[in-house]
Short mmCIF file of the C-alpha atoms (twelve columns), coordinates in Angstrom:
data_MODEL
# 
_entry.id   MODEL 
# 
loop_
_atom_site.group_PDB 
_atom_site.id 
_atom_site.type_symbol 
_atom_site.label_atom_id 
_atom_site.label_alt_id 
_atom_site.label_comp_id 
_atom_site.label_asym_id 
_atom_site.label_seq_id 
_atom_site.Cartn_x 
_atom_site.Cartn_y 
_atom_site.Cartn_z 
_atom_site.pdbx_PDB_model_num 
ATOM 1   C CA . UNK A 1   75.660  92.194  139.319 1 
ATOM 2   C CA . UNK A 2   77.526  95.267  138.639 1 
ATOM 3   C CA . UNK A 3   80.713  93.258  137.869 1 
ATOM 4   C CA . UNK A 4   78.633  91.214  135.415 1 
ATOM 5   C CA . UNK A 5   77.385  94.322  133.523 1 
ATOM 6   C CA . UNK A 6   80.403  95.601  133.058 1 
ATOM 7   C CA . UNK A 7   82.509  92.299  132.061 1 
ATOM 8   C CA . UNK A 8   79.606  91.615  129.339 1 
ATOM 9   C CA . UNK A 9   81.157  90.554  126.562 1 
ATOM 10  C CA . UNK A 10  80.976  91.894  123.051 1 
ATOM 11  C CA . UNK A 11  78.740  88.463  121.769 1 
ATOM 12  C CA . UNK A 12  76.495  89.387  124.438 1 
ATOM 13  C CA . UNK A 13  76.036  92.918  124.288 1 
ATOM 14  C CA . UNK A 14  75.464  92.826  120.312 1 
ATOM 15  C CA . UNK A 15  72.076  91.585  120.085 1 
ATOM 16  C CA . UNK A 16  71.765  94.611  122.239 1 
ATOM 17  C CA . UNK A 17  72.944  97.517  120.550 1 
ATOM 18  C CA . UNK A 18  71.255  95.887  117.049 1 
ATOM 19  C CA . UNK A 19  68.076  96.478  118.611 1 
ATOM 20  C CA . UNK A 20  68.610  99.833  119.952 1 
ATOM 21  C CA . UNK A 21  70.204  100.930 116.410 1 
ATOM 22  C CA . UNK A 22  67.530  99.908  114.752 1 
ATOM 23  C CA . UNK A 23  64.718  101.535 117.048 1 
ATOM 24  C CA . UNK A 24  67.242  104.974 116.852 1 
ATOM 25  C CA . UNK A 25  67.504  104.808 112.770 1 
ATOM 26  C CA . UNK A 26  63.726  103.892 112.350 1 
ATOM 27  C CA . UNK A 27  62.995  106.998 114.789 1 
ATOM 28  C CA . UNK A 28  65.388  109.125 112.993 1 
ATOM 29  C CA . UNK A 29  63.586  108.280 109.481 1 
ATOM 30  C CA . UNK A 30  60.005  109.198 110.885 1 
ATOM 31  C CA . UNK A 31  61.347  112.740 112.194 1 
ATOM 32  C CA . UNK A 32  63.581  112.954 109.155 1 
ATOM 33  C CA . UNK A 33  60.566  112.778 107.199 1 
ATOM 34  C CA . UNK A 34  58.303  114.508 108.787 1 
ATOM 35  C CA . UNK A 35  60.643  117.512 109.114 1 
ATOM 36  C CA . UNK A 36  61.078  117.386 105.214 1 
ATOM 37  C CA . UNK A 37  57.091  117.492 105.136 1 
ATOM 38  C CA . UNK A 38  57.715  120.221 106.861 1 
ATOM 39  C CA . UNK A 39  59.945  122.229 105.131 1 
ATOM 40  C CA . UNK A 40  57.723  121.679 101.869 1 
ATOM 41  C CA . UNK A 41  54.876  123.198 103.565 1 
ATOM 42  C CA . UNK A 42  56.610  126.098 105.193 1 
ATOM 43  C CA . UNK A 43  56.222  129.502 104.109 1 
ATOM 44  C CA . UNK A 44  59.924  130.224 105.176 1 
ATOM 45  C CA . UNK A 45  61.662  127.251 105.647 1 
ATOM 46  C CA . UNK A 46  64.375  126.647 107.654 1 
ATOM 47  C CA . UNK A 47  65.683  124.326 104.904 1 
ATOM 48  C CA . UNK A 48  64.963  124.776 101.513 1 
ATOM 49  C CA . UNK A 49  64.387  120.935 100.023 1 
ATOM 50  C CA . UNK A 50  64.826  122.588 96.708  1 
ATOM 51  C CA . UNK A 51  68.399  122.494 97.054  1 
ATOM 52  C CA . UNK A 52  68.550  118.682 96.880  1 
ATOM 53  C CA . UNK A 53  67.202  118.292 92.796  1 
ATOM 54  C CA . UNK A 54  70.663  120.091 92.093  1 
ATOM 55  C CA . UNK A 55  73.091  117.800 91.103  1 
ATOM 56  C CA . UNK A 56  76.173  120.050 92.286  1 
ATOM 57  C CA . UNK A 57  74.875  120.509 95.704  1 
ATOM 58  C CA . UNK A 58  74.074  116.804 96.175  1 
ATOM 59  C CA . UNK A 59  77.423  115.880 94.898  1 
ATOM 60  C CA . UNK A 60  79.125  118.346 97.307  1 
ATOM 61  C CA . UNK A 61  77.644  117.564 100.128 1 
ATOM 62  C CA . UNK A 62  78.084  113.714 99.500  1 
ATOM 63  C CA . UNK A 63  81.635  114.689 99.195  1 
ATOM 64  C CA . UNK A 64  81.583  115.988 102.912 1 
ATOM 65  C CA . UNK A 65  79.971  113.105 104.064 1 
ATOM 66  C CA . UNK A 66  82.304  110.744 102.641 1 
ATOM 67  C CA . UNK A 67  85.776  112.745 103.446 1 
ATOM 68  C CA . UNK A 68  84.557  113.387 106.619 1 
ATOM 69  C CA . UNK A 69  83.489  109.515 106.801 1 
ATOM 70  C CA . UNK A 70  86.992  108.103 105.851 1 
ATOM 71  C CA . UNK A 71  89.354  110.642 107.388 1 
ATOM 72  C CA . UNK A 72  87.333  111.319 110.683 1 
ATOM 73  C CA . UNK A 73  86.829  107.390 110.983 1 
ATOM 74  C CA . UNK A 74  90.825  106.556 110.072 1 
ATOM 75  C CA . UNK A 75  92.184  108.903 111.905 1 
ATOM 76  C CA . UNK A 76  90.194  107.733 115.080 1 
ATOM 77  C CA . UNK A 77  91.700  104.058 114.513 1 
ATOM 78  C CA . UNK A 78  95.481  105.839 113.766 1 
ATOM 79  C CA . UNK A 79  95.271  107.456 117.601 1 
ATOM 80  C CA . UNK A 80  94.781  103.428 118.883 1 
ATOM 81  C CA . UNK A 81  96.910  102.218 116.143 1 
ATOM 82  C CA . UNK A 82  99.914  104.239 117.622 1 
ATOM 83  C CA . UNK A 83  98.990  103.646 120.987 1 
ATOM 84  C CA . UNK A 84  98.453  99.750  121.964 1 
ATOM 85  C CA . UNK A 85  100.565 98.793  118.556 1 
ATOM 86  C CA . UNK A 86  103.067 101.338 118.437 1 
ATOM 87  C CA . UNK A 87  103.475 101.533 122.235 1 
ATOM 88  C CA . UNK A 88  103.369 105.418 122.413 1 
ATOM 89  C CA . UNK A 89  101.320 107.627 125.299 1 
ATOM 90  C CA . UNK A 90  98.570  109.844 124.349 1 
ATOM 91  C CA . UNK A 91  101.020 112.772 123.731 1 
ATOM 92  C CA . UNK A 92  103.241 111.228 121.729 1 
ATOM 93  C CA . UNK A 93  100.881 110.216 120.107 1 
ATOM 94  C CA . UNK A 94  99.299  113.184 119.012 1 
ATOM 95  C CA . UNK A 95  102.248 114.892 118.433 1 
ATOM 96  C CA . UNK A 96  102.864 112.120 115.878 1 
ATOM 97  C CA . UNK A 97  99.888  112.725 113.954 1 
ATOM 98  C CA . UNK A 98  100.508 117.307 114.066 1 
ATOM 99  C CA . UNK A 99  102.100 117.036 111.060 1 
ATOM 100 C CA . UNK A 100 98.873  116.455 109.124 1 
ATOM 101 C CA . UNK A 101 96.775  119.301 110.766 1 
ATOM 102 C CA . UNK A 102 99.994  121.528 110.085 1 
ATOM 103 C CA . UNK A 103 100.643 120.542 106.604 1 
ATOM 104 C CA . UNK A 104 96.958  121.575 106.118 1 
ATOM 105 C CA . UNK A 105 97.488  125.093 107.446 1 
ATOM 106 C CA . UNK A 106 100.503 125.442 105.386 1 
ATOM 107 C CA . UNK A 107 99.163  124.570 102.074 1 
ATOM 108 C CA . UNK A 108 96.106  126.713 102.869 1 
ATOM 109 C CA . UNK A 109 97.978  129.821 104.198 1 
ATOM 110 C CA . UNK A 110 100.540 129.714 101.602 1 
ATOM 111 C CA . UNK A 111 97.857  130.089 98.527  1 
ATOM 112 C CA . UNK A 112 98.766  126.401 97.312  1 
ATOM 113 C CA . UNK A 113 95.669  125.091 97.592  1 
ATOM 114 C CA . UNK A 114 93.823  128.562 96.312  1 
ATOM 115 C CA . UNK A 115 95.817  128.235 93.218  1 
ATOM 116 C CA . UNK A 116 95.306  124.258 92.397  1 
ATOM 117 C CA . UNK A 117 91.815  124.764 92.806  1 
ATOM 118 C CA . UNK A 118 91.656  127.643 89.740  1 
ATOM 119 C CA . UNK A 119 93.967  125.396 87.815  1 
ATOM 120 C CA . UNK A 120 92.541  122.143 88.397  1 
ATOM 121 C CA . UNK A 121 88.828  123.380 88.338  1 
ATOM 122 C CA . UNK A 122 86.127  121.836 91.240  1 
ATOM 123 C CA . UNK A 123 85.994  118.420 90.099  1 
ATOM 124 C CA . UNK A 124 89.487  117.495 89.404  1 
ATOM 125 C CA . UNK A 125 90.151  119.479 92.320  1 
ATOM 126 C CA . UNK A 126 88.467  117.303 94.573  1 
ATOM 127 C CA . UNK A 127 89.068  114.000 93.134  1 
ATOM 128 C CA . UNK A 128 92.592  114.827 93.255  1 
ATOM 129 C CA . UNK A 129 92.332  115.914 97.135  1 
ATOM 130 C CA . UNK A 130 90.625  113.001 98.372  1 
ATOM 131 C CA . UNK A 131 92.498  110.720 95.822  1 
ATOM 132 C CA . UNK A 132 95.695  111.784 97.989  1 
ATOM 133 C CA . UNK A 133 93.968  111.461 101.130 1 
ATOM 134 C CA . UNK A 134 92.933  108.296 100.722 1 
ATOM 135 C CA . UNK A 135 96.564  107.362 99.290  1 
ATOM 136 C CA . UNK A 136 97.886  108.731 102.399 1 
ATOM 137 C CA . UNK A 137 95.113  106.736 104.863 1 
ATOM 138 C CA . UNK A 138 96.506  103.652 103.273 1 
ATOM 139 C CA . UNK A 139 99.848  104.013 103.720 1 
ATOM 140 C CA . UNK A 140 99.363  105.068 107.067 1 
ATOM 141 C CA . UNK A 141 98.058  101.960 107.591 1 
ATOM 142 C CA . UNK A 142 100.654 99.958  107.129 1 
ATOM 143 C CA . UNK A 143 103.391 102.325 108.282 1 
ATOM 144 C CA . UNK A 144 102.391 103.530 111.778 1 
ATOM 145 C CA . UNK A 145 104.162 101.126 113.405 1 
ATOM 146 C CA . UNK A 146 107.299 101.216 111.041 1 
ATOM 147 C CA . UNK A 147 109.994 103.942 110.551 1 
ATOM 148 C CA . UNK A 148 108.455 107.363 111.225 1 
ATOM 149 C CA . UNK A 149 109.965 109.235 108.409 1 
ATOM 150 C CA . UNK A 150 107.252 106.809 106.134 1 
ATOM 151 C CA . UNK A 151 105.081 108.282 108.113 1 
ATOM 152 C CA . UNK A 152 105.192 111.757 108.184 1 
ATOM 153 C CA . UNK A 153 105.366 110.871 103.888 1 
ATOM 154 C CA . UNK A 154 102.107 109.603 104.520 1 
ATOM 155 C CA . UNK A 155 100.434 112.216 106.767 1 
ATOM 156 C CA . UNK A 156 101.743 115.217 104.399 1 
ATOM 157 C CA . UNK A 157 99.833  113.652 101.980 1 
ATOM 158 C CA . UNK A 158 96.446  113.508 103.703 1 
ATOM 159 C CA . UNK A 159 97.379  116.817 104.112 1 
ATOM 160 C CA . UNK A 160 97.475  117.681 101.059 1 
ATOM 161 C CA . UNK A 161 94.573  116.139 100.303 1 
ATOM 162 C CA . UNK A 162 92.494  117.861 102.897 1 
ATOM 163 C CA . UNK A 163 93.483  120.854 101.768 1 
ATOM 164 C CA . UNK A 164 92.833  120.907 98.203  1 
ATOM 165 C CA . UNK A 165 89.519  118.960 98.477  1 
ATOM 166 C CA . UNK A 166 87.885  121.039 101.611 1 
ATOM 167 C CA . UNK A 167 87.877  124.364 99.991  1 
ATOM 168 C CA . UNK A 168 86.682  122.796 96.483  1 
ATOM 169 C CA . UNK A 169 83.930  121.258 97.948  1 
ATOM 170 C CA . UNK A 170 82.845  124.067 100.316 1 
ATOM 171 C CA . UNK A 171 82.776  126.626 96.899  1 
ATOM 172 C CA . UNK A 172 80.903  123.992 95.126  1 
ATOM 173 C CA . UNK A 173 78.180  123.714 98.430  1 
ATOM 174 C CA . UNK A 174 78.031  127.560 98.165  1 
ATOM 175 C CA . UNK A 175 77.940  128.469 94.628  1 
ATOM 176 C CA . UNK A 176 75.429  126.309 93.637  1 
ATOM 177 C CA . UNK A 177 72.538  127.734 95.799  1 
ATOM 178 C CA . UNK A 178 71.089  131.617 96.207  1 
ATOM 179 C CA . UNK A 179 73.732  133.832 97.419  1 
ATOM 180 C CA . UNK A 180 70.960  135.023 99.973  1 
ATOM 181 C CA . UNK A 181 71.049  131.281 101.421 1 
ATOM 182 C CA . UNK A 182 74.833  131.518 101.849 1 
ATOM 183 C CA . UNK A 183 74.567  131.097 105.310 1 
ATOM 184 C CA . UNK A 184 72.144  128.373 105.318 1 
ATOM 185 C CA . UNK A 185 74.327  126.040 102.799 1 
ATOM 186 C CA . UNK A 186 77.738  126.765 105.453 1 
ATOM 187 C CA . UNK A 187 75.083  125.267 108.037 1 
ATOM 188 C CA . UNK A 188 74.385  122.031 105.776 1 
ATOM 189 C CA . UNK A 189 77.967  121.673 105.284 1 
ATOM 190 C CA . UNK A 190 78.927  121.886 109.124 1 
ATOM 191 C CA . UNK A 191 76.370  119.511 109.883 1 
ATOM 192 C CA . UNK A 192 77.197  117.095 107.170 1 
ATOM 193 C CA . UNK A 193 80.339  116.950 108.669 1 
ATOM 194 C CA . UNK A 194 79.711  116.251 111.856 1 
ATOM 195 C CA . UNK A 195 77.829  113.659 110.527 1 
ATOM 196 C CA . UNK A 196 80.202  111.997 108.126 1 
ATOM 197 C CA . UNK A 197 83.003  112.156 111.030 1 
ATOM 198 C CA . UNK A 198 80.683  111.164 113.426 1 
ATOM 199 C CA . UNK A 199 79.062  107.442 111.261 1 
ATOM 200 C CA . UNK A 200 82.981  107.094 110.434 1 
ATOM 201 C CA . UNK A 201 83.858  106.896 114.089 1 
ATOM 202 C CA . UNK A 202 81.070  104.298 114.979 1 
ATOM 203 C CA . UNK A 203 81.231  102.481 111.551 1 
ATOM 204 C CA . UNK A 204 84.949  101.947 111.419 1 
ATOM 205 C CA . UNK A 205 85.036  100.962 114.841 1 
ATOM 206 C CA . UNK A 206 82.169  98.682  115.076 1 
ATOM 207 C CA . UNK A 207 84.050  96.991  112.282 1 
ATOM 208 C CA . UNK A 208 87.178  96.881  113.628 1 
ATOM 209 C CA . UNK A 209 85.733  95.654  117.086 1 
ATOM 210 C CA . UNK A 210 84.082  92.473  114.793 1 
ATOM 211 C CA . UNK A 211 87.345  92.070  112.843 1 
ATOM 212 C CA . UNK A 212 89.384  91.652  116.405 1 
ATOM 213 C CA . UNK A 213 87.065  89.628  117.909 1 
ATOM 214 C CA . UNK A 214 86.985  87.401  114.369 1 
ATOM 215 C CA . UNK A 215 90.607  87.075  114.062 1 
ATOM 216 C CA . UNK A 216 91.662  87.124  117.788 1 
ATOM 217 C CA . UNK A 217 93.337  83.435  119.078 1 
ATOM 218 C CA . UNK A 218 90.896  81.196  121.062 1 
ATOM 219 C CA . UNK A 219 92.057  82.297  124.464 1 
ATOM 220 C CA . UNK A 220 91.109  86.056  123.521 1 
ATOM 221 C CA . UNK A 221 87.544  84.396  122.444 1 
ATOM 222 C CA . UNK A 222 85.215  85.990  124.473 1 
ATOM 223 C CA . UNK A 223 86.797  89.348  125.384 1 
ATOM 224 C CA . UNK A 224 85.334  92.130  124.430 1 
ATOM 225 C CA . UNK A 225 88.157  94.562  124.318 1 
ATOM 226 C CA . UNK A 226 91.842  95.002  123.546 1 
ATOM 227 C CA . UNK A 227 93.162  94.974  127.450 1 
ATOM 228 C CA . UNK A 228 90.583  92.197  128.730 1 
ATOM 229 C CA . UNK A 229 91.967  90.032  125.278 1 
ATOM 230 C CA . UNK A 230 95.532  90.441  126.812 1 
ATOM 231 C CA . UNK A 231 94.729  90.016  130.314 1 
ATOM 232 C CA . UNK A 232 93.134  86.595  129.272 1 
ATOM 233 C CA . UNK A 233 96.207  85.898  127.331 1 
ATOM 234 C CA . UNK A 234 98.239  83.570  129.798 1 
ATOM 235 C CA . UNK A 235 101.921 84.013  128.146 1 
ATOM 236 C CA . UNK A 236 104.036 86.405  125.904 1 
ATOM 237 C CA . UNK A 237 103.550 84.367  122.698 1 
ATOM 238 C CA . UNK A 238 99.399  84.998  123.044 1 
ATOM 239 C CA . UNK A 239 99.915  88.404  124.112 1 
ATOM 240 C CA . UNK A 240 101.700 88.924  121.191 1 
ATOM 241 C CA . UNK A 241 99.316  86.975  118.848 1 
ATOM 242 C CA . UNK A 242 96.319  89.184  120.437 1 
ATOM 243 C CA . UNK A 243 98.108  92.529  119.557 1 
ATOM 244 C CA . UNK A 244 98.632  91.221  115.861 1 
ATOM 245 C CA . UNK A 245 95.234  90.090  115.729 1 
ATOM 246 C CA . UNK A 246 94.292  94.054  116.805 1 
ATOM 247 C CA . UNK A 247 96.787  95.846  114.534 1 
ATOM 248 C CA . UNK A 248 95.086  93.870  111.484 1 
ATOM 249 C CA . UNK A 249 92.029  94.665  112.835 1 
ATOM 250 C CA . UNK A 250 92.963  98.786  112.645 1 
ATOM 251 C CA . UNK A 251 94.517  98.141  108.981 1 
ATOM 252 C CA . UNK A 252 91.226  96.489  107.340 1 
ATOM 253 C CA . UNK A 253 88.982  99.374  109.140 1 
ATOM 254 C CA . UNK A 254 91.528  102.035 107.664 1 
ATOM 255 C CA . UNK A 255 91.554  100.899 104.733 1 
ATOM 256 C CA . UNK A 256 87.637  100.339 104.182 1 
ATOM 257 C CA . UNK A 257 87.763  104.593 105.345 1 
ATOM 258 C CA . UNK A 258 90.532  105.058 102.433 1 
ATOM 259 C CA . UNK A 259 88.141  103.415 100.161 1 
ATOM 260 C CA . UNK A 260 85.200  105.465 101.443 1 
ATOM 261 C CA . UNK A 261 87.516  108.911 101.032 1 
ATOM 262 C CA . UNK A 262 88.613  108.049 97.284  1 
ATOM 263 C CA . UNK A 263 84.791  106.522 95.864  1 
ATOM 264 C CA . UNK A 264 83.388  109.345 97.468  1 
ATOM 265 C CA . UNK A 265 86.225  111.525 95.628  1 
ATOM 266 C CA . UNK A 266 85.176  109.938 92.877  1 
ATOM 267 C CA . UNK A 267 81.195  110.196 92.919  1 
ATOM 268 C CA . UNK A 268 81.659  113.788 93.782  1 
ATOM 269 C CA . UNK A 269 83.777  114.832 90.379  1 
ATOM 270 C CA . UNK A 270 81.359  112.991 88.768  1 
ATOM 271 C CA . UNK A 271 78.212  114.980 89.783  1 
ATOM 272 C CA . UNK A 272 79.549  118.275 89.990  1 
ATOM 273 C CA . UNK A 273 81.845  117.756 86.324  1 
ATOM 274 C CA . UNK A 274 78.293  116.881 84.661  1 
ATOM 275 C CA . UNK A 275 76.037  119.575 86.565  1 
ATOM 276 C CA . UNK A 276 79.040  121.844 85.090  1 
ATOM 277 C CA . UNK A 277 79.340  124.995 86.054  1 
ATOM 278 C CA . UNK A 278 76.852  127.504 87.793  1 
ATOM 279 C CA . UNK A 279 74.933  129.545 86.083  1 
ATOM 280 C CA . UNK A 280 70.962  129.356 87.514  1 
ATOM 281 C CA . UNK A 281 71.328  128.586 91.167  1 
ATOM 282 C CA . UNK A 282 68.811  127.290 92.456  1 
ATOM 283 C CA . UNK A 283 65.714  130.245 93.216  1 
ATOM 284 C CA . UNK A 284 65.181  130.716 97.257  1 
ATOM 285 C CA . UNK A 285 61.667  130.181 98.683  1 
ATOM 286 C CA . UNK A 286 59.064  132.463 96.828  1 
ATOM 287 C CA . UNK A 287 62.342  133.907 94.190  1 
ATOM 288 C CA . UNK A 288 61.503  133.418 90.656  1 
ATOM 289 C CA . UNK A 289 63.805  130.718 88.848  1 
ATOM 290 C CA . UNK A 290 67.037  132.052 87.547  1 
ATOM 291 C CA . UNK A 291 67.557  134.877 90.308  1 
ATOM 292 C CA . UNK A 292 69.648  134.873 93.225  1 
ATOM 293 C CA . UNK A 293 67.348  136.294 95.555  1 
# 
């Protein structure tokens, strides 16, 4: 019985998790709501639902959602990409991908990113940022496997990205509410990016689990995983057909979290250019309208 359990396959299983997704996002929509009830009622709430009617806060924080969504999500896929495609152990695998953490640091300690933010101005800023990380998501896509000097092109310019659109987005999160509630917008943007990495992960992985099992040959049919696919596979020429049936798996997923990155890029620059800039932030529980508290 215990063998059974864990051999179930992924056709099996699905019905499965459906159910138990929808119970957990029909729960989380009760408490959501209720805890926004809540807040309304609150003398001093923990949360200030005010925040939400501004147009420059929502289109921040939709921006770390959505960069966090895409890169969190891609970069996930990139670590298996490298691995069962590329052939390369977990550390050289990860010392593959340093080059895009580093290039981050660099362009951040240098000033680079400071200074293309005041030239560029928040929403070009950002829709530049993500428009290169996304860029660089979709060539990594296709080039993880290839030469590695493509490559390292191609994380330097999620990189880049990263490091231009972060910071923009984090200044527009804080300047558009009370400078007394600093504290409480840095603890809507570190949860809203836990979040956004954290539906990436699932969401592009759930879809590239369906897009393996759709595309993988019919002796791979009812595996539910990468090794069982290959064990079932009888001779090289399968084995082979099952590993390209994964690595186009990985591509579609990162490039449906490059899309994510650059229309959430884009939706963001186009709330926070029409909110403009910040002059009345939004007044902290029991502050008049127009102060900062």
């Amino acid at each position: 019985a215990t063998t059974e359990i864990y051999t179930l396959s992924l056709h099996d299983a699905l019905p499965i998790f459906i159910a138990a997704d929808v119970r957990g996002a029909v729960a989380g929509a009760v408490l959501l709501g209720g805890f926004v009830g809540w807040q309304r009622r609150a003398p001093d709430p923990m949360l200030n639902v005010a925040f939400f009617r501004d147009r420059r806060f929502v289109g921040a924080v939709a921006g770390v959602v959505l960069i966090t969504f895409g890169s969190a999500g891609a970069l996930f896929l990139l670590t298996m990409q490298l691995q069962f495609v590329g052939g390369h152990d977990p550390l050289a695998a990860g010392l593959r991908m340093m080059p895009f953490a580093l290039s981050v640091v660099v362009f951040n300690a240098t000033g680079c990113a400071a200074r293309g933010i005041r030239v560029l101005g928040l929403p070009l800023a950002v829709l530049g940022g993500m428009a290169l990380l996304a860029a660089g998501l979709a060539l990594v896509a296709h080039l993880a496997v290839g030469g590695y000097g493509r490559m390292l092109v191609a994380l330097l310019l999620m990189g880049a990205g990263c490091a231009l659109a972060n910071p923009a987005i984090v200044e527009a999160v804080v300047s558009s509410i009370p400078t007394a509630d600093a504290g409480t917008g840095a603890g809507i943007e570190g949860t809203m990016t836990e979040l956004g990495s954290s539906l990436g992960v699932a969401t592009l992985g759930a879809l590239m689990q369906a897009r393996f099992v759709a595309l993988a040959p019919a002796v791979a049919a009812g595996a539910g995983s990468l090794p069982a696919a290959l064990a079932a596979a009888e001779d090289p020429t399968e084995q082979a057909a099952v590993l390209d049936a994964f690595a186009a798996a990985l591509r579609g997923s990162q490039l449906v979290g490059a899309a994510a990155v650059f229309l959430g890029g884009c939706l963001t620059a186009l709330l926070l250019y029409r909110a403009g800039e910040p002059q009345d932030r939004v007044a902290a529980p029991g502050t008049p309208a127009g102060t900062t508290g």
